[in-house]
C-alpha positions in Angstrom: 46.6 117.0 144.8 47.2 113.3 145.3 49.2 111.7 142.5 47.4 108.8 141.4 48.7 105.3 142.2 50.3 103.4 140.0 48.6 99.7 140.2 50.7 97.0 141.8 53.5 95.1 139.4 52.5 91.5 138.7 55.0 89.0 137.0 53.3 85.7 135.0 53.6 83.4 132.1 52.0 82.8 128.8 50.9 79.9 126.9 49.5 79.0 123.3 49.7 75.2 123.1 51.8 74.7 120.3 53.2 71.5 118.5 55.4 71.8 115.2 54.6 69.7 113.0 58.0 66.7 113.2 58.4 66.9 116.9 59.3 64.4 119.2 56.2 64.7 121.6 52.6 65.2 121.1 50.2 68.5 122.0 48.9 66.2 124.6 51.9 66.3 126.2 52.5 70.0 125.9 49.1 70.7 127.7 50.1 68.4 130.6 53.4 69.5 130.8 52.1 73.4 130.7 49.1 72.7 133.2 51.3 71.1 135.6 53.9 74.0 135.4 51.4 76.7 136.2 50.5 74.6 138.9 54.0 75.1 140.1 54.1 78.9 139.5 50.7 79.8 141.1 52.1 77.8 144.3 56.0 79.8 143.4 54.0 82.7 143.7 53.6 83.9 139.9 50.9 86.3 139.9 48.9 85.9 136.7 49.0 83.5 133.4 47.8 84.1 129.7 46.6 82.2 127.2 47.0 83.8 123.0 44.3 82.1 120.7 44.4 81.8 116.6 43.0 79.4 114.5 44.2 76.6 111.5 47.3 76.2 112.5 49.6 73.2 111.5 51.1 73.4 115.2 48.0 73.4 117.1 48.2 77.2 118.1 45.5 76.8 120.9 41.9 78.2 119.2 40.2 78.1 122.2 40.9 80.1 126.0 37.6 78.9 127.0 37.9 75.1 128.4 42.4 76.3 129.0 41.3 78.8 131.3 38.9 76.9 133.6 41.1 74.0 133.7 43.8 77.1 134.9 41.5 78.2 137.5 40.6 74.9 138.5 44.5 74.0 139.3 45.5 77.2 140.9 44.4 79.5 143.7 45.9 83.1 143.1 47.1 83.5 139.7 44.9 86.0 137.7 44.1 84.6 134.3 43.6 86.8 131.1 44.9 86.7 127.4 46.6 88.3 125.0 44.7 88.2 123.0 41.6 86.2 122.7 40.5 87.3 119.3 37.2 89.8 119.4 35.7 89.1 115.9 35.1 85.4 115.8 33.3 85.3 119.5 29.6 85.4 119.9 29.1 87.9 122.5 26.2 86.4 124.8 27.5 83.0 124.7 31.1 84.6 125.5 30.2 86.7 128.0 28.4 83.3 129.7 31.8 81.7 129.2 33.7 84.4 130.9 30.8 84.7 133.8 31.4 81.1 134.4 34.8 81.3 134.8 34.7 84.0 137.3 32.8 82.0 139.2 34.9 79.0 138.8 38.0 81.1 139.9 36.1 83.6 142.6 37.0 86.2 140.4 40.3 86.0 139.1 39.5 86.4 135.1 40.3 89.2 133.4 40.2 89.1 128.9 42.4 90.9 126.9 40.8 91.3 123.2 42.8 92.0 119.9 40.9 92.7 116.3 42.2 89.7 114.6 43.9 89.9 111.6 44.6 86.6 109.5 42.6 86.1 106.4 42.5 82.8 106.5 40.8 82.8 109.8 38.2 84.7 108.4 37.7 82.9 105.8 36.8 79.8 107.5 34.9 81.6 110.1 32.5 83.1 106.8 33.1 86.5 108.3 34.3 89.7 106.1 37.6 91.2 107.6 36.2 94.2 106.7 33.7 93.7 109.4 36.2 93.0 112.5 35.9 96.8 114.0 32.8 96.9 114.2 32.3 93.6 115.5 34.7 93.9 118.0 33.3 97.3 118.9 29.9 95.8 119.3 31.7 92.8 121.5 33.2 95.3 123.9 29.5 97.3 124.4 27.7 94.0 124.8 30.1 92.4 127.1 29.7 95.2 129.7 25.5 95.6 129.3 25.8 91.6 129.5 27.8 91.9 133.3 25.3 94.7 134.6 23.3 92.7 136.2 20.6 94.3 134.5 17.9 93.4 131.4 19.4 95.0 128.1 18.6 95.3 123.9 21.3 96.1 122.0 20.6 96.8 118.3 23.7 97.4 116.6 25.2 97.0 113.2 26.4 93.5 113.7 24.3 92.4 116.7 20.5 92.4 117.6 19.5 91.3 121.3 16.3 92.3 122.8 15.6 92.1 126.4 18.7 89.8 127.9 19.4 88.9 131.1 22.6 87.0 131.3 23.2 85.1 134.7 25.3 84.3 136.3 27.2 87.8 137.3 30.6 87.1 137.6 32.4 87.8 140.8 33.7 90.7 139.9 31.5 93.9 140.5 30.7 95.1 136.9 32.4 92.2 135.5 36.1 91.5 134.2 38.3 93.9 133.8 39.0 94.4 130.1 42.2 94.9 127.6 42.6 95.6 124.4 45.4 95.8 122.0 47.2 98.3 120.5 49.2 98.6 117.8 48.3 102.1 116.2 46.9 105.1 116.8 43.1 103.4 116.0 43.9 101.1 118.1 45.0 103.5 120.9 42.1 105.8 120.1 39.7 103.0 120.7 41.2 101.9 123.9 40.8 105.7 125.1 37.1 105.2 124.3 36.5 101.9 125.6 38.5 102.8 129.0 40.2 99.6 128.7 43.5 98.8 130.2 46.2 98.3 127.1 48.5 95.3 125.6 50.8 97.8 123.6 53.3 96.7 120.6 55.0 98.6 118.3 55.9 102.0 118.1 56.4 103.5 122.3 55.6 107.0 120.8 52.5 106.0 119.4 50.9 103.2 122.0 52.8 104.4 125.2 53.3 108.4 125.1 50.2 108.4 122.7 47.8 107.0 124.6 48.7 108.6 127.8 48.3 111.6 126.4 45.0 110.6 124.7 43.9 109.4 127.6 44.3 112.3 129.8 42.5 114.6 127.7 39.3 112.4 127.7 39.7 112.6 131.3 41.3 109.2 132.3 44.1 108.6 134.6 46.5 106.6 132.8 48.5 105.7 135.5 45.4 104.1 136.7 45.5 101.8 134.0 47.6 98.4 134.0 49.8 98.2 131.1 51.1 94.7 130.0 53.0 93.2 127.5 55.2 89.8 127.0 58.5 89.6 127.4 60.5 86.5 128.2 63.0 86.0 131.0 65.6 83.1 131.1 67.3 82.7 134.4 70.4 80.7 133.9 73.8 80.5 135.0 75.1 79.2 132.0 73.5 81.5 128.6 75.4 79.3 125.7 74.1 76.0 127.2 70.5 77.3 127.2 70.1 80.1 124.9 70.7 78.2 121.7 67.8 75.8 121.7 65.3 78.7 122.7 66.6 80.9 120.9 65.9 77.9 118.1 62.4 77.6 118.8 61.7 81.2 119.4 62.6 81.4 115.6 59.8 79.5 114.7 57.7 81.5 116.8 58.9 84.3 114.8 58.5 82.7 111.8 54.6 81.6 111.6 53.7 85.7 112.6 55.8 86.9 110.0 53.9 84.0 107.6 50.5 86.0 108.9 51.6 89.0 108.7 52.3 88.4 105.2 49.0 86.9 104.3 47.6 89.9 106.3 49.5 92.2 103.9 51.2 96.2 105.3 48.1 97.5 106.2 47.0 95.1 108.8 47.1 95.2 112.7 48.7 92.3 112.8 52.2 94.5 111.6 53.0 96.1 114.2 53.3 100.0 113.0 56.7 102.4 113.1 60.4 101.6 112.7 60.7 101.7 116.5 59.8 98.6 119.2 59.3 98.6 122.2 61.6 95.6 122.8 60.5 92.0 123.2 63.7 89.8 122.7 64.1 87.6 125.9 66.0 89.0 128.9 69.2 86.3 129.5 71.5 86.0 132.3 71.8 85.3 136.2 69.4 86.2 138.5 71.3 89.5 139.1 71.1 90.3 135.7 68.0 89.7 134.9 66.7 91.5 138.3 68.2 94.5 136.6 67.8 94.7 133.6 63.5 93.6 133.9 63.3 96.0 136.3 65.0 99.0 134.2 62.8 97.8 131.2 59.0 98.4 133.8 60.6 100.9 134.6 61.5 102.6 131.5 58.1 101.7 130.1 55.5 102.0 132.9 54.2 98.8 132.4 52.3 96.8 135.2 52.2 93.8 133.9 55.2 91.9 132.3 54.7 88.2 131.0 57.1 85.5 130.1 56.7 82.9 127.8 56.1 79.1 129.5 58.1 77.5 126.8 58.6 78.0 122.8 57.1 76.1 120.5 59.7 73.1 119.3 60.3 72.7 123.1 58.4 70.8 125.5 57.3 72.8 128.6 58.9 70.8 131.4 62.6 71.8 129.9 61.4 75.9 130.6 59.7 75.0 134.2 62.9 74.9 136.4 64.3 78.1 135.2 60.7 79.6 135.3 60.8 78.2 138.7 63.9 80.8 139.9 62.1 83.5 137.9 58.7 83.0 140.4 61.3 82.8 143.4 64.4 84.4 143.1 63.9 87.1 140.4 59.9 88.2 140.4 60.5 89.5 144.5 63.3 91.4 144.1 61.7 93.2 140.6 58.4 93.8 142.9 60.6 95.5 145.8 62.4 97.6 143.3 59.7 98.6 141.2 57.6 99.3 144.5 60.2 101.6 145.3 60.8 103.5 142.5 57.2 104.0 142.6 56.7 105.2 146.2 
């Protein structure tokens, strides 16, 4: 019997449009700044780009993928474009799936959508939705979504949703529409991305949202290897770590900061904490191109991942200053990880 093939590696950067409050620049110029540079990485040959949405926050955290995502696929001409995550609950799901038809379109078929619960009261609050409500709705989300890229005329009657007898048009590009992710953090979480057949953004505990879920997944009678498996983890190619690490390593502080602040409103029992003393690891990858070419590649490798993402900048730093050494990722690092990983895979 054939093994089945593992789907090709693809490298990219990630983006959430942030401004801290006191800095020296404006969002304005961080969406310029992070536009232009995935101009530069679709055309260094960067193979995909993410956007991560939430809502109310004093830095600008981008709320929307929407209008991000067609300005993306308006700039470039290969990168895939997904996100991790746009956040399931607070999406209508005709007028989303529209959105995400359109950009198919817009791209010739390069969208994908990774979809994560949600988790922030304060989001739901504003939004005048129950938290309570934010499986089923994304459940719901997930069904609809796929009726809506058919093709075909559909009523859905569900617990949050009522349609009767939709058509929506247009059909994206892609033949049964985009492909879907969904988040996982726990064993719900893995459970449900079993059931859905979705590919998986895993955090947290390897046991439980790696080994888990491929084991999960083969005895519904999936193919796990079938599935891509992403996650984001930052690269810095320098040649000189104590000049550039500090004021990343500043920012990404920050970044680390405002999640833990959510994760505290959220309180222990929320998705948004990621479950189990053990991580799989997320701290950047630092050094020359040599050593990040080995230690990225031993970390896909390790992992099974397909898709590995580094962040365009941190938040506290202006995009621009992260471009050039993103720039020796696309060119000098991302190849030789692809050739290894190939490899190792063969």
């Amino acid at each position: 019997m054939t093994a089945p093939s593992i789907p090709s590696l693809r490298l990219g950067v990630a983006h959430d449009f942030r401004c801290p409050p006191g800095s020296p620049f404006t969002l304005q110029d961080v969406y310029r700044q992070a536009l232009e540079q995935v101009r530069l990485l679709d055309e260094a040959g960067l193979d995909t780009v993410w956007f991560s949405e939430h809502h109310f926050l004093d830095d600008g955290y981008l709320p929307s993928v929407v209008p991000v995502a067609g300005a993306v696929a308006a700039l470039t001409k290969h990168m895939r474009i997904s996100t991790d995550v746009a956040l399931a609950p607070f999406q209508h799901p005709i007028r989303f799936a529209d959105d995400l038809a359109v950009l198919d379109q817009i791209s010739n078929g390069r969208m994908e959508i990774g979809l994560g619960l949600a988790y922030a009261p304060h989001e739901f609050r504003a939004f005048g939705i129950p938290l309570r409500n934010r499986v089923s709705l994304t459940e719901e989300l997930l069904q609809i979504l796929r009726l809506a890229w058919s093709g075909e005329r559909f009523t859905f009657r569900g617990k949050r949703y009522q349609f009767e007898d939709v058509r929506v048009t247009p059909h994206p590009v892609q033949e049964g529409g985009l492909p879907i992710w969904l988040a996982t953090t726990s064993a719900m979480s893995v459970e449900r991305a079993v059931r859905f057949g979705t590919n998986v953004l895993p955090q947290g505990d390897p046991k439980v949202v790696l080994d888990e879920w491929r084991t999960a997944a083969r005895a519904a009678g999936q193919v796990p290897e079938g599935r891509r498996v992403g996650i984001i983890r930052s690269v810095l190619v320098t040649d000189d770590p104590e000049r550039d690490w500090p004021p990343l390593r500043e920012a990404e502080r920050y970044r680390v900061s405002v999640y833990a602040k959510l994760g505290e409103e959220a309180g222990p029992d929320s998705a948004g904490n990621v479950i189990g003393k053990e991580r799989i690891p997320q701290r950047p990858i630092i050094g020359d191109v040599d050593s990040c070419v080995e230690q990225l590649t031993a970390f896909i490798l390790d992992n099974g991942f397909t898709d590995v993402i580094s962040w365009g900048y941190a938040p506290g730093l202006l995009p621009e200053a992260m471009t050039p050494g993103l720039l020796r990722y696309a060119t000098e690092v991302a190849p030789r990880v692809r050739e290894r990983v190939a490899a190792a895979r063969a």
